[in-house]
BATOR-107091 format. One record per residue (C-alpha): z negated, x negated, y; residue in three letters; residue number from 1. Coordinates in steps of 0.5 Angstrom, whole numbers. Example, Ala and Ser with C-alpha at 12.3 -4.5 7.8 and 13.67 -1.06 7.14 Angstrom:
2
REC    up  east north type seq
REC   -16   -25    -9  ALA   1
REC   -14   -27    -2  SER   2
END
This chain:
233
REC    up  east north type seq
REC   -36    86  -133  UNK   1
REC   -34    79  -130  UNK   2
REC   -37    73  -134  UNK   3
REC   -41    69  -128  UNK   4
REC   -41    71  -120  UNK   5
REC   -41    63  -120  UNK   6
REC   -35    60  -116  UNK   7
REC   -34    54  -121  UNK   8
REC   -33    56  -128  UNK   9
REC   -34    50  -133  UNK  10
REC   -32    49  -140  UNK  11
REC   -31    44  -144  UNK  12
REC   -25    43  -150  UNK  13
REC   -25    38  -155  UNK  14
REC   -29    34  -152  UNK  15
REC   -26    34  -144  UNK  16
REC   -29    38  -138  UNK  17
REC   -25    44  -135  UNK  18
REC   -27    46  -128  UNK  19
REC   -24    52  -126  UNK  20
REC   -24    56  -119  UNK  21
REC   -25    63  -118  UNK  22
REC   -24    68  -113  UNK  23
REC   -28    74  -115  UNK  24
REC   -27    77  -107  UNK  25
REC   -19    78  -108  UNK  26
REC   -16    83  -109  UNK  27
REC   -13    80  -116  UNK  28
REC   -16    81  -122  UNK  29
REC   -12    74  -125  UNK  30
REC   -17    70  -119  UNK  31
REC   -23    71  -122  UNK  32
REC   -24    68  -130  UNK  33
REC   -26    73  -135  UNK  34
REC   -30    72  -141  UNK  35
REC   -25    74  -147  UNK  36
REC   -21    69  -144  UNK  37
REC   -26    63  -145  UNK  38
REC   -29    67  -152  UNK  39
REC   -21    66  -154  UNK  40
REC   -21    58  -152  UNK  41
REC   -27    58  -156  UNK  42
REC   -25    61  -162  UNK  43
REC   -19    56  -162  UNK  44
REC   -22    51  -161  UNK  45
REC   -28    52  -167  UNK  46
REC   -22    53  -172  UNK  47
REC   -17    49  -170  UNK  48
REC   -22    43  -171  UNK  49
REC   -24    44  -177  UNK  50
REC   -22    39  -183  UNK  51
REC   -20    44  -188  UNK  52
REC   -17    38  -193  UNK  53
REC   -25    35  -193  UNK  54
REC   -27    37  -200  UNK  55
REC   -34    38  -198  UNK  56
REC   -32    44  -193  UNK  57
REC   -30    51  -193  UNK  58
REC   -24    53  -193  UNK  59
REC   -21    54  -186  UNK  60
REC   -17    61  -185  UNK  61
REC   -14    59  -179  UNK  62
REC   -12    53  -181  UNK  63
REC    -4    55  -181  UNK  64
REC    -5    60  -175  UNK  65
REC    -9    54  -171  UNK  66
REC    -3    49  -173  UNK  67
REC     0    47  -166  UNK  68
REC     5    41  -168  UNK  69
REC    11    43  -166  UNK  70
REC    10    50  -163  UNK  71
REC    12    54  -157  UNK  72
REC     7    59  -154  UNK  73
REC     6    63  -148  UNK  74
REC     0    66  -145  UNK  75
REC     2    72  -141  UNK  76
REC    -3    75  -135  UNK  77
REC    -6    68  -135  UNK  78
REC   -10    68  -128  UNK  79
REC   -14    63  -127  UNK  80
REC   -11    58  -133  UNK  81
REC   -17    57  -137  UNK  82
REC   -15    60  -145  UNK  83
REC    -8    56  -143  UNK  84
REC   -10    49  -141  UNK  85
REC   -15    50  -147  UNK  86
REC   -10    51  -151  UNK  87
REC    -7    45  -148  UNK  88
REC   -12    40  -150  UNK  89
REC   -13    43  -157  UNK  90
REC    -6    40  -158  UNK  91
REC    -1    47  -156  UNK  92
REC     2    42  -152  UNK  93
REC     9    47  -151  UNK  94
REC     6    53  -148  UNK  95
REC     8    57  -141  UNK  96
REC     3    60  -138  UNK  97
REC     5    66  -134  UNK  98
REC     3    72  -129  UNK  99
REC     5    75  -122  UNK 100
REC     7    73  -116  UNK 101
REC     1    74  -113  UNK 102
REC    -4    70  -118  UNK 103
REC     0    64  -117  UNK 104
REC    -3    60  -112  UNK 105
REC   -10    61  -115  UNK 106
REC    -7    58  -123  UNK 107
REC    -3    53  -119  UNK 108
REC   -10    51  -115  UNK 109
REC   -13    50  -122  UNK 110
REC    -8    47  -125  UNK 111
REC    -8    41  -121  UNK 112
REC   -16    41  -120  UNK 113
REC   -15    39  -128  UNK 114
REC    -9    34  -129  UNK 115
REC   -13    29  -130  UNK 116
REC   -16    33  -135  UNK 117
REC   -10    35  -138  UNK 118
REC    -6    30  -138  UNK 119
REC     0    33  -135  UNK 120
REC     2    38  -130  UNK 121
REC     3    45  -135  UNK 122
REC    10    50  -134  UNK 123
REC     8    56  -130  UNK 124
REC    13    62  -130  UNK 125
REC    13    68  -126  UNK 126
REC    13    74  -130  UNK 127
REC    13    82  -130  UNK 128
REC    12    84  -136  UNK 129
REC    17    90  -135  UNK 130
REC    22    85  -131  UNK 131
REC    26    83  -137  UNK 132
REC    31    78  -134  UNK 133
REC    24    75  -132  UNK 134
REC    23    75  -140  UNK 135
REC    28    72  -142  UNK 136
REC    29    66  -137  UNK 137
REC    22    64  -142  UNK 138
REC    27    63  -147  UNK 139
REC    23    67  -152  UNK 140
REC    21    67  -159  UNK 141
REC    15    63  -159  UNK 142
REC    11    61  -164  UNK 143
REC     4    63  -161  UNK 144
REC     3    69  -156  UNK 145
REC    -3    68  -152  UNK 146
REC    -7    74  -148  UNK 147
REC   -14    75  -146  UNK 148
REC   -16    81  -142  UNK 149
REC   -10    84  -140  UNK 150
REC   -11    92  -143  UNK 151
REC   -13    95  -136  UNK 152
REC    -8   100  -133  UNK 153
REC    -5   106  -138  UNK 154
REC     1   105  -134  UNK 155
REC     2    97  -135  UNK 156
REC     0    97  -143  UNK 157
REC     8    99  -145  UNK 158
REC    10    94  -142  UNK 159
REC     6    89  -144  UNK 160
REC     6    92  -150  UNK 161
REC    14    91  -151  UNK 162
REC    14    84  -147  UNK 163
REC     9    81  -154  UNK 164
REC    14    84  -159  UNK 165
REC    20    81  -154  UNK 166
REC    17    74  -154  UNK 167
REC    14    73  -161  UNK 168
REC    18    70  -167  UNK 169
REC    18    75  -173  UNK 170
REC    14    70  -176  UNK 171
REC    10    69  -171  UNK 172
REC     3    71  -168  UNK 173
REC     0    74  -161  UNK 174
REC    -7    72  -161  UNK 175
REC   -11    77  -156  UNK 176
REC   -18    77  -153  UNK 177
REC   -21    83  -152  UNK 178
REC   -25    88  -148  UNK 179
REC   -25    95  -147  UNK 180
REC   -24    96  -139  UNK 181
REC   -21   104  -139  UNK 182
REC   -22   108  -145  UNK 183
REC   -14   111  -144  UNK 184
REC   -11   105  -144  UNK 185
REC   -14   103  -150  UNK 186
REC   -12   108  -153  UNK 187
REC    -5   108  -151  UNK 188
REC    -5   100  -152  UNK 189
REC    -8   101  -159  UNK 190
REC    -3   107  -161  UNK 191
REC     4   102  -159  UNK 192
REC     1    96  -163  UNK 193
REC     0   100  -169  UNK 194
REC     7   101  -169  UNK 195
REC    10    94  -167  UNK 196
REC     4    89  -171  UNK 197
REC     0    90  -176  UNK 198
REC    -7    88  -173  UNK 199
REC   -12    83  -176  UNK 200
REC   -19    84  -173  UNK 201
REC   -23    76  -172  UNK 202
REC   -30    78  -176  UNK 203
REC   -34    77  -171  UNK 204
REC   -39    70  -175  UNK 205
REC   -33    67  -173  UNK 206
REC   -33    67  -166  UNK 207
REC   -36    60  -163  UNK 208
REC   -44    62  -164  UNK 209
REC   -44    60  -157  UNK 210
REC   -38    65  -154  UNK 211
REC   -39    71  -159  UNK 212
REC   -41    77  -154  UNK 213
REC   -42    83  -157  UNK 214
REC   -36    88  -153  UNK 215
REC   -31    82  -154  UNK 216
REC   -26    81  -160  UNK 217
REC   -21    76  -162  UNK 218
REC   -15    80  -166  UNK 219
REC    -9    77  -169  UNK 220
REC    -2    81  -169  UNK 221
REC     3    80  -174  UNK 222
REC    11    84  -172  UNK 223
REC    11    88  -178  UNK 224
REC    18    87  -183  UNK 225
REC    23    94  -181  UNK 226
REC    26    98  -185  UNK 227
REC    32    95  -184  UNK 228
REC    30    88  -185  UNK 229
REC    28    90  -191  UNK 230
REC    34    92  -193  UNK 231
REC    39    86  -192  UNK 232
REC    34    82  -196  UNK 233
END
């Protein structure tokens, strides 16, 4: 299920509106914007905003994953740019948004149909996630790894999968939007993730109240310490 069949997709991000352009009739899924995609940005920016130091508020669990001031994040399976460029305006001012060859024209058209609002034009890479010269050339690891809607098809959930272990730091974070699009690859996706991350599940009070539709989720991935790391310390 797509969010809207609009053109014109707007969201706003700390106060700054987004203004992005679909195209729901290629034959791409990244030209067209899906909903975890703008459930994530929400969430980011509900937390993110919060002034944890006020003693007359509650504690903000978030606080330390949502800190952006000196970090590096990549957004893999960007499409269309809408959870990058909110990341961006929420302060996550080092972060490449990346895709396939194919998806570019259309993140490149947002992209510039919203620098006024961003400020700057963003970094964009070309990346196939079983492509690892593609991968490297990011100059992984990165602080924050972001990605909504991306498990689709079992064949590429290996791949996605490696590229989210090979780009985030050891004390990093992938921060995932998600929503069962094929019962197989979910299955297969959350298999493989078991191995690599240990998962935390957002609860879902604590989406945006106006972004919390009830098949979308946000989780939080952490690499798990090997055996072998354990070890040497």
């Amino acid at each position: 299920m797509k969010f809207t069949d609009s053109p014109v997709i707007d969201l706003t991000v700390n106060g700054t509106r987004l203004s992005i352009q679909q195209d729901n009739g290629s034959m791409h899924v990244g030209t067209s914007v899906w909903p975890c995609s703008l459930i994530l940005a929400k969430f980011a920016e509900r937390w993110s905003t919060v002034d944890s130091s006020s003693s007359s508020s509650s504690p903000n669990p978030y606080a330390e994953l949502l800190d952006f001031r000196r970090r590096r994040a990549v957004e893999l399976g960007t499409g269309c740019g809408v959870a990058g460029m909110a990341f961006h305006l929420l302060g996550l001012t080092e972060i490449v948004l990346t895709d396939i060859s194919p998806v570019m024209p259309a993140l490149k058209h947002n992209l510039k149909r919203n620098k006024a609002a961003l400020g700057k034009s963003l970094k964009t890479s070309i990346v196939y996630w079983n492509n690892k010269d593609q991968i490297s050339a990011l100059n992984p690891p990165f602080d924050l790894v972001i990605a909504a809607d991306v498990v689709y098809i079992e064949e590429s959930v290996g791949q996605l999968v490696t590229a989210m272990e090979s780009l985030v730091a050891e004390d990093g974070a992938v921060l995932l939007g998600y929503q069962i699009r094929s019962p197989e690859a979910d299955k297969l996706f959350w298999e493989l993730c078991d191995v690599v991350f240990k998962i935390e599940k957002v609860p879902h009070e604590h989406l945006h109240p106006e972004y919390a539709y009830e098949e979308t989720d946000v989780y939080i991935f952490r690499k798990k310490v090997k055996k072998n790391q354990i070890v040497s310390e």
